[in-house]
Backbone bond lengths (Angstrom), bond angles and torsions (degrees), N, CA, C in turn:
res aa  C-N    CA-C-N  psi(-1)  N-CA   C-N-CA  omega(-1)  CA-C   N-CA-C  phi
1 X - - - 1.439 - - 1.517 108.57 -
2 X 1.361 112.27 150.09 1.513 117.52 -175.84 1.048 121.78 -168.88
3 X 1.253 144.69 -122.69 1.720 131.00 -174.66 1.255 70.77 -148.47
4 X 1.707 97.45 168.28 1.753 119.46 179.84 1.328 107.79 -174.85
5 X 1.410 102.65 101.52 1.649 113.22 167.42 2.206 94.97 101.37
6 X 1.086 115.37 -179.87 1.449 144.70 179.75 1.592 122.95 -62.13
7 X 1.270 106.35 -39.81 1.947 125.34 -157.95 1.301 110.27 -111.61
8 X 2.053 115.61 4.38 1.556 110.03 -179.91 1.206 125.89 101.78
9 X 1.404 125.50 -23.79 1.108 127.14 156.06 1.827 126.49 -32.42
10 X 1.061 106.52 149.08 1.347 90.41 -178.66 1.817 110.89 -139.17
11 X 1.209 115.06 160.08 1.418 105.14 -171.30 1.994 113.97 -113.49
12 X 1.242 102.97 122.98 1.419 116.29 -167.49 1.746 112.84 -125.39
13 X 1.434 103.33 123.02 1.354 98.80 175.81 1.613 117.81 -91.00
14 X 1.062 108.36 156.65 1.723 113.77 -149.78 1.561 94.29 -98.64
15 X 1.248 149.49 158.79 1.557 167.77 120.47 1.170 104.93 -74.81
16 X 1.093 163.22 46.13 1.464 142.44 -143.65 1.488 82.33 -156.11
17 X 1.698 100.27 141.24 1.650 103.26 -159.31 2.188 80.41 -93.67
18 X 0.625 129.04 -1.80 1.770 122.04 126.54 1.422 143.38 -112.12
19 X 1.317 122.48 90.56 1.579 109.41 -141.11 1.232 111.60 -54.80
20 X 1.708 121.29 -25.08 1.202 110.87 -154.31 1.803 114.33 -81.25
21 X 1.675 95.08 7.66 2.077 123.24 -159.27 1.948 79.22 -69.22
22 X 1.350 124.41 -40.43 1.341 127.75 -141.82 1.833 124.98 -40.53
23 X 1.620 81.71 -22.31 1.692 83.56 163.85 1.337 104.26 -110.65
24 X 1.074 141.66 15.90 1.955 142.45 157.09 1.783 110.25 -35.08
25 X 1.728 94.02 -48.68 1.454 104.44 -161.72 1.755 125.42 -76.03
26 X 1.379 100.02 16.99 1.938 96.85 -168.21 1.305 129.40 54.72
27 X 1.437 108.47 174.43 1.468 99.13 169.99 1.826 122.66 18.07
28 X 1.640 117.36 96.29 1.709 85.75 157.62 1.800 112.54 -114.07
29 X 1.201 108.56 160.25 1.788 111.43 -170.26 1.638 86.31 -95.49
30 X 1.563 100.14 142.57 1.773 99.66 160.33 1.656 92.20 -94.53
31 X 1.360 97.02 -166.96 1.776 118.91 -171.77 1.744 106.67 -76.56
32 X 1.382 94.67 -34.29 1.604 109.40 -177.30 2.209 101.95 -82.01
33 X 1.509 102.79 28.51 1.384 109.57 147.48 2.549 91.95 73.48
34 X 1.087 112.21 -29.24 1.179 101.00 -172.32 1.828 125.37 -81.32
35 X 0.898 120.72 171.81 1.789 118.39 -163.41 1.494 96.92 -115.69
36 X 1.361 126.09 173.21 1.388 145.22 -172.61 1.656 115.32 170.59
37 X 1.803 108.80 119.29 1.792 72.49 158.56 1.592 114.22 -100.96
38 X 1.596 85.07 -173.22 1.043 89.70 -135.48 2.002 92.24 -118.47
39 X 1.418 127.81 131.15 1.451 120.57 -159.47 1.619 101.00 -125.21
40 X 1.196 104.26 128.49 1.713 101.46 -175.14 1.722 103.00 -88.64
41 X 1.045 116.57 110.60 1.667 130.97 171.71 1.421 99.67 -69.05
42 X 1.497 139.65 -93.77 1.153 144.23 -158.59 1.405 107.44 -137.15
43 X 1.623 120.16 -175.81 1.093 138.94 137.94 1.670 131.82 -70.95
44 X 1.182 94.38 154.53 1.727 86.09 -162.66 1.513 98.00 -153.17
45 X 1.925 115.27 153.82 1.756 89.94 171.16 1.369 116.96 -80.96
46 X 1.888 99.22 150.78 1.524 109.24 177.97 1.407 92.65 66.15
47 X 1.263 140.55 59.91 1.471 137.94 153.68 1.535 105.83 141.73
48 X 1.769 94.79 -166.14 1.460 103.23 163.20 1.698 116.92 -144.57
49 X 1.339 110.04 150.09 1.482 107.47 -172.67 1.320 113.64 -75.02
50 X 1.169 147.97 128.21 1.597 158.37 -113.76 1.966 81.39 -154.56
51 X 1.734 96.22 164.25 1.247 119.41 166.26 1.752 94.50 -135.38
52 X 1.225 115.09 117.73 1.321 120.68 160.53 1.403 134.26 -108.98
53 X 1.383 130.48 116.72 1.308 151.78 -144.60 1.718 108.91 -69.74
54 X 1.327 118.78 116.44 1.516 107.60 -150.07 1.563 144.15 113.89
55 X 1.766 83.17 -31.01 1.484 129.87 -172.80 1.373 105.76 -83.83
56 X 1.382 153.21 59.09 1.571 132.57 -171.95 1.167 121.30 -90.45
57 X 1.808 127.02 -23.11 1.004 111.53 174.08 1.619 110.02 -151.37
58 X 1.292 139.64 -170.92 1.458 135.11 -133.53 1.512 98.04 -105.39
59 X 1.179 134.47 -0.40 1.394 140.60 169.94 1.657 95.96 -85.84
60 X 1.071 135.77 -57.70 1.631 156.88 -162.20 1.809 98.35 -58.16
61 X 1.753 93.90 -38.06 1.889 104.20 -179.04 1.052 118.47 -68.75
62 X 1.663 101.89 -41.14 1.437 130.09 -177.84 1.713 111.94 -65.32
63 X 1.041 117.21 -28.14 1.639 125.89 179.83 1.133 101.61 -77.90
64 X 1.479 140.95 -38.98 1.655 145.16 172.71 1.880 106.61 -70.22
65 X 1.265 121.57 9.44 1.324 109.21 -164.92 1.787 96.53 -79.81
66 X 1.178 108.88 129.50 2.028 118.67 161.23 2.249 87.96 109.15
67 X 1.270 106.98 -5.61 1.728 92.53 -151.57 2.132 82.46 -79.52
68 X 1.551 110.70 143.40 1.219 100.57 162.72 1.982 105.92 -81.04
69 X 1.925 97.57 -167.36 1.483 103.90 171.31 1.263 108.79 -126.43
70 X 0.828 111.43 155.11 1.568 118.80 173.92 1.785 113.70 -129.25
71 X 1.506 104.49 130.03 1.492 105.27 160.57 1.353 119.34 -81.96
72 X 0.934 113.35 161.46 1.940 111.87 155.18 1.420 139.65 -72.09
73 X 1.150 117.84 89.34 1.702 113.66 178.21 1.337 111.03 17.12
74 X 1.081 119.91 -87.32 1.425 140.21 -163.86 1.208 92.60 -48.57
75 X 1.451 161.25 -74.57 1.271 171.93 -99.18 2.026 94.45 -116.29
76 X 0.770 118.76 -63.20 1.582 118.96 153.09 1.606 122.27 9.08
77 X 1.495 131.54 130.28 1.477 104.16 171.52 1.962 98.92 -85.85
78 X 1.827 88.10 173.83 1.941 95.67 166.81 1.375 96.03 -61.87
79 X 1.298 109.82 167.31 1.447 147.29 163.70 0.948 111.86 -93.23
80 X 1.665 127.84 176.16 1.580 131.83 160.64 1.470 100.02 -108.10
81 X 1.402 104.70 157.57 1.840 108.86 -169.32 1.706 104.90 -43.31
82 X 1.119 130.59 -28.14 1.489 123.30 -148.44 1.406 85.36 -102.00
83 X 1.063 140.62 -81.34 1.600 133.03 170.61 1.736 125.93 -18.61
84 X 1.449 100.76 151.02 1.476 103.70 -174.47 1.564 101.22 -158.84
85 X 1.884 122.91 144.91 0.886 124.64 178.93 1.776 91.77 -82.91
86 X 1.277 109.03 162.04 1.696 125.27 -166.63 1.974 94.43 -77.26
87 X 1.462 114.27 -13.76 1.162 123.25 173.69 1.385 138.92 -67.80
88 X 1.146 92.56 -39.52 1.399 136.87 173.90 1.582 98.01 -78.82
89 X 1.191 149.85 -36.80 1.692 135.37 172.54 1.664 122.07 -82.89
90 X 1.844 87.97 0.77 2.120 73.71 -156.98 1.608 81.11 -94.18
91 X 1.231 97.01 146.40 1.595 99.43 -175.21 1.843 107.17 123.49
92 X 1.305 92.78 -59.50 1.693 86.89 178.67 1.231 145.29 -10.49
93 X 1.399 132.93 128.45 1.436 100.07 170.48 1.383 106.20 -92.24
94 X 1.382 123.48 154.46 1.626 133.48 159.92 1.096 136.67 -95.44
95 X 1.772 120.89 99.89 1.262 127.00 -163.79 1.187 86.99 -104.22
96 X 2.071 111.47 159.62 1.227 123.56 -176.24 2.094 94.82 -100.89
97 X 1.032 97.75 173.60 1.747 78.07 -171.78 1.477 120.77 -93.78
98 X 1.670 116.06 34.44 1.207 120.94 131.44 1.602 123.25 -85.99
99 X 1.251 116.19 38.57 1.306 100.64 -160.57 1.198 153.93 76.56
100 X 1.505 107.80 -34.95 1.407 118.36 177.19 1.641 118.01 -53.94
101 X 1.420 108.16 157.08 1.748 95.30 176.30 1.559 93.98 -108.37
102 X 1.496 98.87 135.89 1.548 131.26 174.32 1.862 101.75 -71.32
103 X 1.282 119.06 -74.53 1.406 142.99 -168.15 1.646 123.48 -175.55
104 X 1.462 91.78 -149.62 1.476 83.85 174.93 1.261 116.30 -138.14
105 X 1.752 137.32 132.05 1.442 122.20 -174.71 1.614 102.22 -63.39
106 X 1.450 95.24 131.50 1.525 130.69 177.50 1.583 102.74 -94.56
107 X 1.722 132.71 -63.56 0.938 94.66 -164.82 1.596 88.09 -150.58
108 X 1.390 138.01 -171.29 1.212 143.34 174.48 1.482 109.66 -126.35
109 X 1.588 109.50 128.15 1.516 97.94 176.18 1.374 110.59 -120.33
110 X 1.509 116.48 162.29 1.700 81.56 178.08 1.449 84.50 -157.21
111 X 1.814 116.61 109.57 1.620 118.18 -167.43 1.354 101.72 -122.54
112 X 1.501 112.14 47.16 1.323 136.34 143.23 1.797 106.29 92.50
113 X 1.437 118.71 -18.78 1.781 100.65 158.12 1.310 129.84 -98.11
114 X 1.457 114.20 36.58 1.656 137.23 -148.36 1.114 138.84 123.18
115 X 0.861 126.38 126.92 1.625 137.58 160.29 1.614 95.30 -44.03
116 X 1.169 96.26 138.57 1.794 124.18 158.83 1.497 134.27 -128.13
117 X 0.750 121.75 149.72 1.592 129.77 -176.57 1.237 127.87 -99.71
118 X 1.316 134.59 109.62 0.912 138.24 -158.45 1.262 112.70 -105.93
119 X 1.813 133.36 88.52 1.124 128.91 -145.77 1.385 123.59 -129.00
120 X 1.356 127.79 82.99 1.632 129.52 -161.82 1.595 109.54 -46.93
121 X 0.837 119.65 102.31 1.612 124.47 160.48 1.356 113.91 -101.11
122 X 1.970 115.64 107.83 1.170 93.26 -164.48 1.264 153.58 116.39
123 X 1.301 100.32 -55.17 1.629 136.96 150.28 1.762 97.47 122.58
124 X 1.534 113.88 17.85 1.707 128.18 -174.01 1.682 78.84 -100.98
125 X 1.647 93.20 149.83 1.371 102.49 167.44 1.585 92.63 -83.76
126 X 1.266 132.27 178.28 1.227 161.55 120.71 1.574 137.67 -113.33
127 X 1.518 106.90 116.39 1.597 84.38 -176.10 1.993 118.30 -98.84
128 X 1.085 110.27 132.45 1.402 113.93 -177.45 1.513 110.70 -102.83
129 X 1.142 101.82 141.10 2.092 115.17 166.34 1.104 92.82 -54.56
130 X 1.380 121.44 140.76 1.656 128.22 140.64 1.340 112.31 -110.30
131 X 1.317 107.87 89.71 1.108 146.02 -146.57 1.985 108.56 -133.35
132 X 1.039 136.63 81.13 1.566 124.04 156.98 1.416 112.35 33.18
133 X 1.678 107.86 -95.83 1.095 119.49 -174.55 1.502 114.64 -56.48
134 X 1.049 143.44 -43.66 1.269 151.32 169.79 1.940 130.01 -70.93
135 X 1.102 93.70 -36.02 1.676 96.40 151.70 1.357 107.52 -134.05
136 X 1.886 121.01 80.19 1.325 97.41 170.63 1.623 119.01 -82.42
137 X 0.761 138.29 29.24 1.761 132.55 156.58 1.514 113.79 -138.27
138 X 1.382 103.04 139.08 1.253 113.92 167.84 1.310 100.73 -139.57
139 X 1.878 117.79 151.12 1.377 113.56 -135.86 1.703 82.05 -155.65
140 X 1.156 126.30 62.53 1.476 128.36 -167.16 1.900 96.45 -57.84
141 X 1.210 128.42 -47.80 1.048 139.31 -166.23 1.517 96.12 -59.50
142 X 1.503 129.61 -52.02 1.662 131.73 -166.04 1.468 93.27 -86.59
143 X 1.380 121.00 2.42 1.829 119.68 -164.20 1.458 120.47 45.43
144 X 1.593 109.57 35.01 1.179 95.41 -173.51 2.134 107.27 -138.12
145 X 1.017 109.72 170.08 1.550 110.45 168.40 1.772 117.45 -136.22
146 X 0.973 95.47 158.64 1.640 93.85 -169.56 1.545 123.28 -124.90
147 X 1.210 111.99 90.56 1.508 118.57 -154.64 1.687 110.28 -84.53
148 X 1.117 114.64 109.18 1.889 118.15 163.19 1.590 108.08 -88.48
149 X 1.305 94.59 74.80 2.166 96.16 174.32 1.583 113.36 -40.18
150 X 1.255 106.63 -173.86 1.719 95.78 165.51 2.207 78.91 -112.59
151 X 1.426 97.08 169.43 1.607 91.22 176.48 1.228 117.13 -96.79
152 X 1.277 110.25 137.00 1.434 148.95 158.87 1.918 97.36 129.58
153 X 1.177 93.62 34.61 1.752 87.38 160.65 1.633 126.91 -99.75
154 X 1.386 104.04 -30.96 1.406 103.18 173.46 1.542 113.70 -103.09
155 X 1.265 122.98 162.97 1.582 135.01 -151.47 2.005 87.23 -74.38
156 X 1.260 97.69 148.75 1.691 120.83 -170.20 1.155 118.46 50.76
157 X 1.434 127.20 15.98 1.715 155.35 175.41 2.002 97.67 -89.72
158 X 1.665 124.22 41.45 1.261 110.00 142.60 1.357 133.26 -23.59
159 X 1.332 110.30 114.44 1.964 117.18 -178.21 1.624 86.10 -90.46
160 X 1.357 83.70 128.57 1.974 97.29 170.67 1.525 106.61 -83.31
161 X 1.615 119.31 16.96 2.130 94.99 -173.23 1.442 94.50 -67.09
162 X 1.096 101.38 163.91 1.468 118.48 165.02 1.595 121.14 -60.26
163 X 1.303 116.80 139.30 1.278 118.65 167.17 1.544 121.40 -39.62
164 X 1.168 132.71 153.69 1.543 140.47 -161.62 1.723 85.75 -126.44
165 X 1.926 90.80 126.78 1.679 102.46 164.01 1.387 122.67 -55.58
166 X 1.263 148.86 122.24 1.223 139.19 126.74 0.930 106.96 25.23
167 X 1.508 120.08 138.14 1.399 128.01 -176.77 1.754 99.60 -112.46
168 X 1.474 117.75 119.73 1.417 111.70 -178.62 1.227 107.65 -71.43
């Protein structure tokens, strides 16, 4: 977020599985805890120029520069069962699919060929695929997910393949 143009506007790039939805959601909170709404003016590159409520002039834009936004849960559309906001996982606990508890998802990353899981076992991060095969259940209601790694992904999880020849 940053200022854009003379009159206060400010320029914000959208996450929004429609970017242009970004003022759909009401109310947004910055990081610095305060509310504004929030009015989509145009398109712009790498974003769009916003009117924010509160906001009157380009010093005021300039004070919001680096802050993210946040909507409110509630304000959010439904999902379909298989989908999940990245909000909705941190917290989890992580059972392996005997049951056992692994840790707890810490954080979600997602550097564009998947979502990952960011899962303290331990007090070690670990990062996991969220991936089908690899966490097939997630159980928001039991707060929990149930990870079948392939082995040698989690710490003292030795992969038995065989050593690989030297490459001439």
């Amino acid at each position: 977020m940053g200022s854009y143009g003379v009159r206060g506007e400010a320029r914000v790039k959208s996450f929004c599985a429609d970017p242009s939805a970004i003022g759909d959601y009401g109310p947004v909170t910055f990081d610095n805890g305060t509310t504004a709404k929030l009015t989509v003016i145009r398109p712009i590159k790498g974003g769009y120029a916003v009117r924010l409520s509160g906001v009157p002039h380009k010093e005021a834009a300039d004070a919001l520069k680096g802050q993210r936004l946040w909507a409110h849960r509630d304000a959010l559309p439904a999902l379909p069962d298989d989908e999940f906001y990245h909000s909705d996982l941190i917290g989890l606990t992580a059972v392996d699919t005997g049951g056992e508890t692994l840790g707890c998802v810490h954080a979600v990353h997602d550097h564009g060929a998947g979502d990952i899981l960011e899962v303290r076992i331990g007090g070690t991060p670990v990062l996991i695929p969220f991936t089908r095969a690899i966490v097939p259940t997630v159980d928001l209601t039991a707060g929990r997910i149930v990870v079948d790694p392939p082995r040698g992904l989690l710490p003292g999880d030795e992969s038995d393949d065989e050593e690989m020849p030297p490459i001439d």
